[in-house]
C-alpha positions in Angstrom: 42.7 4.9 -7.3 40.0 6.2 -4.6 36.5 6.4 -5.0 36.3 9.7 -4.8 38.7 10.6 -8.1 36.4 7.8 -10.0 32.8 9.3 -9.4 32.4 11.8 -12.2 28.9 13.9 -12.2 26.1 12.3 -14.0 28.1 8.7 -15.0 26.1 6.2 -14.0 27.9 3.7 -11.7 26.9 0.0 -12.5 27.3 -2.8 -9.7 26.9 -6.0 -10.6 25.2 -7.6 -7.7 23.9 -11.6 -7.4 20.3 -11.8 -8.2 19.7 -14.1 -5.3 19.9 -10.6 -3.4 17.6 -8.8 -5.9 14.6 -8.2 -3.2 17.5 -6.8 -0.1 19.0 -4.4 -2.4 16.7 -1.5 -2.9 16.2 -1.9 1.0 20.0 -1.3 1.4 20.1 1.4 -1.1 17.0 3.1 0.4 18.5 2.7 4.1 21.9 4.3 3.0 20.6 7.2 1.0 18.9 8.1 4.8 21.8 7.0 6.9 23.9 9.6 5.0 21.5 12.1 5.9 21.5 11.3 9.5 25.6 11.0 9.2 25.3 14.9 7.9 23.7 16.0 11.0 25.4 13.9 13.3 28.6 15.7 11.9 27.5 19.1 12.8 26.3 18.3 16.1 29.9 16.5 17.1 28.0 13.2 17.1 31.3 11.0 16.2 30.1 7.9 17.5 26.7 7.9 15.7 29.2 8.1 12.5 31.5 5.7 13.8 28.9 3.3 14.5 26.8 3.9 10.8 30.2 3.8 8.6 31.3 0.3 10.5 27.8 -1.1 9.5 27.9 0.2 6.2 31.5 -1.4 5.8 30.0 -4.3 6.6 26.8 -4.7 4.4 28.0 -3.3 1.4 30.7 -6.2 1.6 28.2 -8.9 1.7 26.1 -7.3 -1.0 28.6 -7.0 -3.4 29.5 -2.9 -2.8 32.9 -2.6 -2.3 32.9 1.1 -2.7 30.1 1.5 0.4 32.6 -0.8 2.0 35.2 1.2 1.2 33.6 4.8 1.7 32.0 2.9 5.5 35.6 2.3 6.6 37.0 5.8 5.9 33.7 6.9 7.6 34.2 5.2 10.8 38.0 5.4 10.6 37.3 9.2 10.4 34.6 9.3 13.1 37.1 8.0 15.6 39.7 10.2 14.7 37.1 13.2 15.3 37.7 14.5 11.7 34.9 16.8 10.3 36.5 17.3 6.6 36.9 13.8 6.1 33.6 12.8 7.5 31.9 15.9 4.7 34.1 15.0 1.8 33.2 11.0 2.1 29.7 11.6 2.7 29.9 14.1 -0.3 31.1 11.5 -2.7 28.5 8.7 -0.9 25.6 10.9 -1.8 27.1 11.4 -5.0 27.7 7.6 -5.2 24.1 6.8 -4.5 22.7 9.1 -7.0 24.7 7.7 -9.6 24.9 3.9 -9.1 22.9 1.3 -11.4 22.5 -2.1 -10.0 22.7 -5.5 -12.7 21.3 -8.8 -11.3 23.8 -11.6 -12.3 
């Protein structure tokens, strides 16, 4: 099952994330929330490889931070971006905003 077909509106997601990583996470969160603003634009302005570029970082952060559905939504993102794919680039960054809004992080 996809990301996408788990998100329901107004369920809070909870991530459980290491609390050694308690003081980078509302950094990440905060940086995401923006860069899926500026993916939104890029996509209307055929900017692919600003897409590209900020889905293979997110695949890679949200990995080492314990997000595997920002890994997971990163890699369809850039995947996407390099196949020049508008729909797929809206819907994933549709269900990352909705993502965002909705997850809870708990320290372990």
């Amino acid at each position: 099952m996809t990301i996408e077909n788990d998100i329901k509106q107004d369920e809070k997601i909870i991530v459980k994330v290491d609390s050694d990583l308690e003081e980078l996470i509302p950094g990440f969160l905060e940086d995401w929330q923006k860069e899926t603003k500026y993916m939104q634009e890029a996509v209307e302005k055929n900017d692919y490889d600003t897409i590209r570029k900020m889905g293979h970082n997110m695949k890679g952060t949200g990995g080492a931070c314990g997000f595997d559905d920002i890994t997971d939504m990163g890699s369809k993102l850039e995947s996407a971006a390099k196949d020049m794919d508008p729909d797929v680039i809206r819907e994933t960054l549709g269900t990352l905003s909705s993502y965002l809004e909705q997850v809870e992080v708990v320290y372990e």
